[in-house]
N, C-alpha and C positions, 0 to 999 in steps of 0.2 A: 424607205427613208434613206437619205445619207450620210445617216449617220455612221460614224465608223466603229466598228470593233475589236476586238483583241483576242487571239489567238487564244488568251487565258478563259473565253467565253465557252468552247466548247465546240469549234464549227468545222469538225471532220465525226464519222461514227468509227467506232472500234472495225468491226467487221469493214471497214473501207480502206484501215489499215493493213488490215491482212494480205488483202492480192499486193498493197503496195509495198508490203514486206516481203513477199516470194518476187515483184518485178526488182526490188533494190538487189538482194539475194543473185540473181539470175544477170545482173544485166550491170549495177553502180558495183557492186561489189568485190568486183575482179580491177578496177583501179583505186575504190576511194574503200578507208576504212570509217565502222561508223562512230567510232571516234572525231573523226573529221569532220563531223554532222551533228558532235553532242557539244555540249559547255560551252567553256572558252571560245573556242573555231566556231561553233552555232553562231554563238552571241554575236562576234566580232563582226559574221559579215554580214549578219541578217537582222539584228536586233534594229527593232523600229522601223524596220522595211514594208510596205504591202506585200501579202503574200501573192498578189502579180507580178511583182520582180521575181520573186525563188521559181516562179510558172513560166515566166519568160525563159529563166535562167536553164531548169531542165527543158523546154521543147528548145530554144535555137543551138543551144551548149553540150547536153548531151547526149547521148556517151559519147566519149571524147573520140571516139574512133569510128562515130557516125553520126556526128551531131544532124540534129532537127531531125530523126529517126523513133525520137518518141511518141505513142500516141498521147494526143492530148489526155485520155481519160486515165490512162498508165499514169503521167506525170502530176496528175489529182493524187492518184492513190500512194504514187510515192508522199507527195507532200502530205499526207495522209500521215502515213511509216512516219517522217519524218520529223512531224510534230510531237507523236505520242510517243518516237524513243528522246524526246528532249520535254516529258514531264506535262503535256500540256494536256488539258483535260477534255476528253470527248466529250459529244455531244449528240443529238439525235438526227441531225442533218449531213448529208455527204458535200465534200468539197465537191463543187462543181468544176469542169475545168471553162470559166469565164472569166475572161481578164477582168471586166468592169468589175464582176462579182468580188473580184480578189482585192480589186485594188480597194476596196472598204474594209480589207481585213487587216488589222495591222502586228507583225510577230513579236510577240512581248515574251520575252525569255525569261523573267525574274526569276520563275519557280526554279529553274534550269541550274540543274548540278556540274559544279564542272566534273571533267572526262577524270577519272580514278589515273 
């Protein structure tokens, strides 16, 4: 269908997070803090966005020191990471990395605490 979704639906799995917590770890995490990625700064730049913009955004974007160097599946599993450290609730399905797929997904941060 086309119907659209919401991030609050559950549409990454835990375990999907994981590699994209050891890729953020490994690779985002020597320029951005993940602060930068939680609350306030989450929200600001991503709230109501399809999670095909933040997919665009890591394959042509980063890392900044070799952008479009990302594998597309790496950059799932970050967006993966980077849903469940901004409070959003898994689910049984894995992010695929498909733009179309994304662009029905939309990032709703309500639950989202700001950064301590």
């Amino acid at each position: 269908s086309d119907s659209l979704v919401s991030t609050q639906s559950g549409v990454f799995t835990d375990a999907q997070a994981q590699p994209g917590e050891q890729t953020y770890l490994g690779i985002c995490k020597s320029c951005h803090t993940p602060s930068e990625h939680t609350g306030t700064a989450f929200n600001q730049s991503w709230n109501a966005h399809p999670l095909s913009d933040l997919f665009k955004y890591l394959c042509e974007s980063m890392p900044k020191d070799n952008p479009g160097s990302l594998d597309p599946y790496d950059a799932a599993d970050v967006m993966a990471f980077l849903l469940k450290l901004n409070a959003m609730p898994a689910g049984s399905a894995e992010l695929a990395p498909d733009t179309v797929a994304l662009k029905k997904i939309l990032i709703d941060t309500r639950n989202t605490r700001p950064s301590p």
